[in-house]
BAVEXNU-488149 format. One line per 5 residues: number of its first residue (from 1); their letters; for each residue x, y, z of C-alpha. Coordinates in pm, whole numbers. Example, Ala and Ser with C-alpha at 12.3 -4.5 7.8 and 13.67 -1.06 7.14 Angstrom:
! BAVEXNU-488149
1) as) 1230/-450/780  1367/-106/714;
This chain:
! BAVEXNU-488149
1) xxxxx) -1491/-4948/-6298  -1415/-4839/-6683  -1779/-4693/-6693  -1679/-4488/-6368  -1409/-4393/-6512;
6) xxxxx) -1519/-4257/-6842  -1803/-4133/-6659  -1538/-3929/-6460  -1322/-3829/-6759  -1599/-3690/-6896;
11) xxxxx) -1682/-3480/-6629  -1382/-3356/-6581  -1364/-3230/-6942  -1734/-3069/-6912  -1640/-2884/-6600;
16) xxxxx) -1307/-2717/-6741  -1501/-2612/-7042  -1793/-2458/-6886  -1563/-2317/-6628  -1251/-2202/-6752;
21) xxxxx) -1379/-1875/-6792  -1463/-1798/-6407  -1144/-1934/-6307  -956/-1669/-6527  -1159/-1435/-6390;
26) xxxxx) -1057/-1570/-6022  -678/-1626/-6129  -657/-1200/-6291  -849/-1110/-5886  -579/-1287/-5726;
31) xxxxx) -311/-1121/-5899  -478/-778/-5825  -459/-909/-5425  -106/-1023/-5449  7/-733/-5643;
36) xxxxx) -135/-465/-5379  -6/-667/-5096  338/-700/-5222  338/-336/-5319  335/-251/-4948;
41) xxxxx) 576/-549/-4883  781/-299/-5090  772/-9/-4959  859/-194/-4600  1161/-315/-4726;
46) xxxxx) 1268/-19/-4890  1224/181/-4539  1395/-97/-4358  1064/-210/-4171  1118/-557/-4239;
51) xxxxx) 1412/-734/-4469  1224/-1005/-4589  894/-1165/-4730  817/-1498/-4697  525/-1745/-4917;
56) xxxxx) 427/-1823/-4568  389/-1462/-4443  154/-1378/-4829  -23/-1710/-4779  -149/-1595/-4394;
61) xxxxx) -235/-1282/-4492  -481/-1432/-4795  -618/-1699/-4512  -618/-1457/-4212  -1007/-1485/-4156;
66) xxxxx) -1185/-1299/-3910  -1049/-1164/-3534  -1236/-1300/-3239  -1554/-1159/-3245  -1700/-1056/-2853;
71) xxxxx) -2000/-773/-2758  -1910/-417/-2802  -1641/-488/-3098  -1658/-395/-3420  -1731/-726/-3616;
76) xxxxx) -1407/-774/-3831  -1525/-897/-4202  -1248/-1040/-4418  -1397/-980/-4771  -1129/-1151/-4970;
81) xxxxx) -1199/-1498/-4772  -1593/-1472/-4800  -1565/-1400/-5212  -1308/-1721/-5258  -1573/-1948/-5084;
86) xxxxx) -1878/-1812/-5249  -1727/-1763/-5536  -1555/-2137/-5595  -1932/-2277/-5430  -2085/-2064/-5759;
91) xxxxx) -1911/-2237/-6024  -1975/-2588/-5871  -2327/-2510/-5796  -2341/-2389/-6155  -2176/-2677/-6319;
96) xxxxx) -2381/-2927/-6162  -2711/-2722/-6184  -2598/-2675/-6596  -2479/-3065/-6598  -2794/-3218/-6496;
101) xxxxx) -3014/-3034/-6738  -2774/-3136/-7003  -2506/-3425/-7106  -2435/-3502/-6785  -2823/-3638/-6726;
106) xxxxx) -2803/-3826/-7028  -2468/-3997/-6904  -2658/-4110/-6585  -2964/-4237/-6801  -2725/-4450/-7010;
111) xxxxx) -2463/-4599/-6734  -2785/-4679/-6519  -2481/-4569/-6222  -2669/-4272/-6045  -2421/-4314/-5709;
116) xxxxx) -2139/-4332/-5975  -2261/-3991/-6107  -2232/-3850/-5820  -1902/-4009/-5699  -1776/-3831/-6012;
121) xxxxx) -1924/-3545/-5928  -1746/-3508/-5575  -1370/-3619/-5736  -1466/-3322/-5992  -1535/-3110/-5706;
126) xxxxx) -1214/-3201/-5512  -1016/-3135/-5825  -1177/-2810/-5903  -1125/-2678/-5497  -721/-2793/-5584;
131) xxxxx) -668/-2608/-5910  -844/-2309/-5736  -608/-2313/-5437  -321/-2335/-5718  -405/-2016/-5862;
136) xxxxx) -371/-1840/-5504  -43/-1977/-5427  74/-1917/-5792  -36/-1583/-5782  147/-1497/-5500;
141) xxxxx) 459/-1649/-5568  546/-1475/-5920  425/-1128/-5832  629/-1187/-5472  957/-1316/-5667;
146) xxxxx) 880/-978/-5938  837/-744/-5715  1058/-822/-5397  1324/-1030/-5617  1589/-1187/-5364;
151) xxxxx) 1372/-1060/-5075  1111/-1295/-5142  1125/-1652/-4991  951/-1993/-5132  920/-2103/-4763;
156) xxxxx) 630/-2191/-4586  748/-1999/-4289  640/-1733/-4118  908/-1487/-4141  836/-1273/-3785;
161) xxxxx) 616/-1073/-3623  703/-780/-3725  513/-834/-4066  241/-965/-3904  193/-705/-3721;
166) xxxxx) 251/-445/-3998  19/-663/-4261  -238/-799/-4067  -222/-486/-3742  -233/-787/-3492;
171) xxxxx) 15/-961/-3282  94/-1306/-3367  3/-1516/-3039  105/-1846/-3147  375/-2038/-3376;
176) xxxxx) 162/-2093/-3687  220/-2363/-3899  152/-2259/-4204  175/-2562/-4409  -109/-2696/-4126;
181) xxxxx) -324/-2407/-4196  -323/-2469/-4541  -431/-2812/-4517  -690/-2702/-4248  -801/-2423/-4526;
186) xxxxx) -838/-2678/-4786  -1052/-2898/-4602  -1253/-2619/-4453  -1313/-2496/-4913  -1384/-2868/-4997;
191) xxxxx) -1621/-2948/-4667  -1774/-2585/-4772  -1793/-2659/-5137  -1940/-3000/-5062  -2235/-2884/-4900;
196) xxxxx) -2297/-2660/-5186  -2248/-2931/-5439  -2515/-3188/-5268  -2768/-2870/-5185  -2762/-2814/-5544;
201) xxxxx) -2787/-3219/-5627  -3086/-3266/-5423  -3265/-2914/-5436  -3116/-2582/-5609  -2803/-2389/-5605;
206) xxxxx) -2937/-2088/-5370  -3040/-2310/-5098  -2682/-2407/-5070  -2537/-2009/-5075  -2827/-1957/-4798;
211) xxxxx) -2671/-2251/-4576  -2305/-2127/-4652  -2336/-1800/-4580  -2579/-1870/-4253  -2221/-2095/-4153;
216) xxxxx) -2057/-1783/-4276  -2257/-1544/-3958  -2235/-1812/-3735  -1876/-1935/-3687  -1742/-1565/-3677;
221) xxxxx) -2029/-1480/-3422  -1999/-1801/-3195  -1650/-2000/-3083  -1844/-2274/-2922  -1939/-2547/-3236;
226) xxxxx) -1928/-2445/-3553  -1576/-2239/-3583  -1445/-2596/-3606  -1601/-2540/-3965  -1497/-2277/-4088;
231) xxxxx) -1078/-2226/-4074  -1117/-1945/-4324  -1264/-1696/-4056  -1123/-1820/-3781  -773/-1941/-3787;
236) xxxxx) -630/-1658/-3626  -827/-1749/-3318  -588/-1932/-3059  -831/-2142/-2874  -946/-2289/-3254;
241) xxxxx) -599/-2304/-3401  -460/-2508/-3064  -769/-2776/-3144  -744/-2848/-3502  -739/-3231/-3446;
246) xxxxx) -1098/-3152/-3337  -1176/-2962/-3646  -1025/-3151/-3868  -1191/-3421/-3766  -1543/-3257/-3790;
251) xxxxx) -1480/-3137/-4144  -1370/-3469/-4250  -1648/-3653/-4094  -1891/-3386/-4310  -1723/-3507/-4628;
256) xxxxx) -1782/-3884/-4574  -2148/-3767/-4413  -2184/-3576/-4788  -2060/-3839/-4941  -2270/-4100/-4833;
261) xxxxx) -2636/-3884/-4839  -2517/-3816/-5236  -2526/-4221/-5289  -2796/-4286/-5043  -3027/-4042/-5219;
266) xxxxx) -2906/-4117/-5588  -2993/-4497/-5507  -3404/-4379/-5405  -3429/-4144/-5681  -3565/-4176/-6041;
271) xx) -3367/-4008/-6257  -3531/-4208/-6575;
C-alpha cells in the first residue's frame, strides 16, 4: 500500500508539471467563452430581456451538446464541447505516452507493481478530468459575478426559459437538473478520457482520438445505443435526459470494464 501510494504521489506531481502549461492554456479559453457569453447576458439585462443570470443557466449553455439530429436537418456541431473532450483526452494521452518513455517506466521496473502503475494512472486521470471541470465552473462564476454583479446567481438552477431560449435559440422541454447533468457530464469526460488513457497504455495516443471522435459521429448521428455515452452532445435530447439511470449505468460499467483490461493486460505484459 505505501509503494502504491508513493507510486501515486509521484504521479501526481509528474502530471501537474508536464501539464500545467495546457491547462493554463484551457483555463485563459474558458474565460474567453464565459466572457462573450456573459457579455450578451449583459446586454439582456440591460434591455430588460431577462433580470437575472443564474451558474445553472452559464453551466447549460457550456454543456448544451448537440440538438437531435434526424434526415434533412442541418447537423448541429457544438464546437466548444468537442475541443474540451479532445482537448483534456490530449494531455492524458500525452502524459502517459511521455511517462512511459521516461520516469514513470523506471518506477514500474523498480516497484515490480505494473497493475499498481496503472491504478495510479487512472486516480491521476480522475483527478486531472476534476481540476479541468474546476476551471469551467470557476471561469464562469467570476466573470458572471464581474460582469452581471447582483444579477448573477451561485445557484445551480435554471433561471427560466426565457434565457434558454435567448442563449441556446431552443425551447426548454423538460425541468433540467442541472446539478444531475453535471454529474452525468463528468462521467461522460472521465468514461471518454478513460478510453483514451488505456488506448494509449496498450497501443498509441491517435488510436484513442480515432475511437473518440468515431463515438463523437456516432452518438450525435444515432439515439439508439451509444448517446447513452456521450452526455456532452446529447443532453438536450429528452428521450436521453429522461433515461439517465440507463446511461449512467453504461458509463460506469465502461470505467470498471477500463479498469479491469488496464490490470488484466499489465499482469501479461513484460515491461522488464
Amino acid at each position: 500500500m505505501n509503494t502504491f501510494l508513493c507510486i501515486l504521489k509521484a504521479d501526481i506531481r509528474r502530471f501537474w508539471s508536464m501539464c500545467w502549461k495546457f491547462y493554463m492554456v484551457f483555463y485563459i479559453y474558458c474565460v474567453f467563452q464565459a466572457v462573450s457569453y456573459f457579455s450578451n447576458v449583459y446586454r439582456c439585462i440591460k434591455n430588460s430581456r431577462i433580470s437575472s443570470i443564474s451558474l445553472g443557466d452559464s453551466l447549460l449553455y457550456v454543456f448544451r451538446g448537440a440538438k437531435e439530429f434526424s434526415p434533412g436537418m442541418q447537423i448541429d456541431i457544438p464546437l466548444f464541447e468537442i475541443l474540451i473532450v479532445l482537448y483534456i483526452t490530449f494531455i492524458i494521452t500525452y502524459y502517459i505516452t511521455a511517462d512511459q518513455k521516461a520516469v514513470g517506466k523506471n518506477i514500474l521496473v523498480i516497484s515490480g507493481s505494473a497493475s499498481g502503475w496503472w491504478l495510479s494512472k487512472y486516480i491521476t486521470m480522475l483527478l486531472a478530468v476534476i481540476i479541468y471541470m474546476a476551471g469551467i465552473f470557476a471561469a464562469n462564476t467570476i466573470v458572471g459575478l464581474i460582469m452581471t454583479g447582483s444579477r448573477f446567481s451561485m445557484s445551480l438552477n435554471i433561471t427560466g426559459t426565457e434565457a434558454v431560449r435567448i442563449f441556446l435559440q431552443t425551447k426548454l422541454e423538460l425541468d433540467f437538473n442541472m446539478p444531475l447533468v453535471i454529474i452525468l457530464c463528468f462521467v461522460c469526460l472521465v468514461t471518454m478520457t478513460g478510453i483514451s488513457l488505456l488506448l494509449a497504455y496498450i497501443s498509441n495516443a491517435v488510436f484513442g482520438f480515432v475511437v473518440n471522435l468515431f463515438f463523437f459521429i456516432v452518438s450525435i448521428c444515432s439515439m439508439k445505443w451509444f448517446f447513452f455515452y456521450n452526455y456532452f452532445m446529447t443532453i438536450r435530447i429528452p428521450h436521453v435526459y429522461n433515461r439517465w439511470p440507463y446511461g449512467l449505468c453504461l458509463m460506469l460499467a465502461i470505467n470498471i470494464l477500463l479498469v479491469a483490461t488496464g490490470i488484466i493486460y499489465s499482469k501479461k505484459k513484460d515491461f522488464i
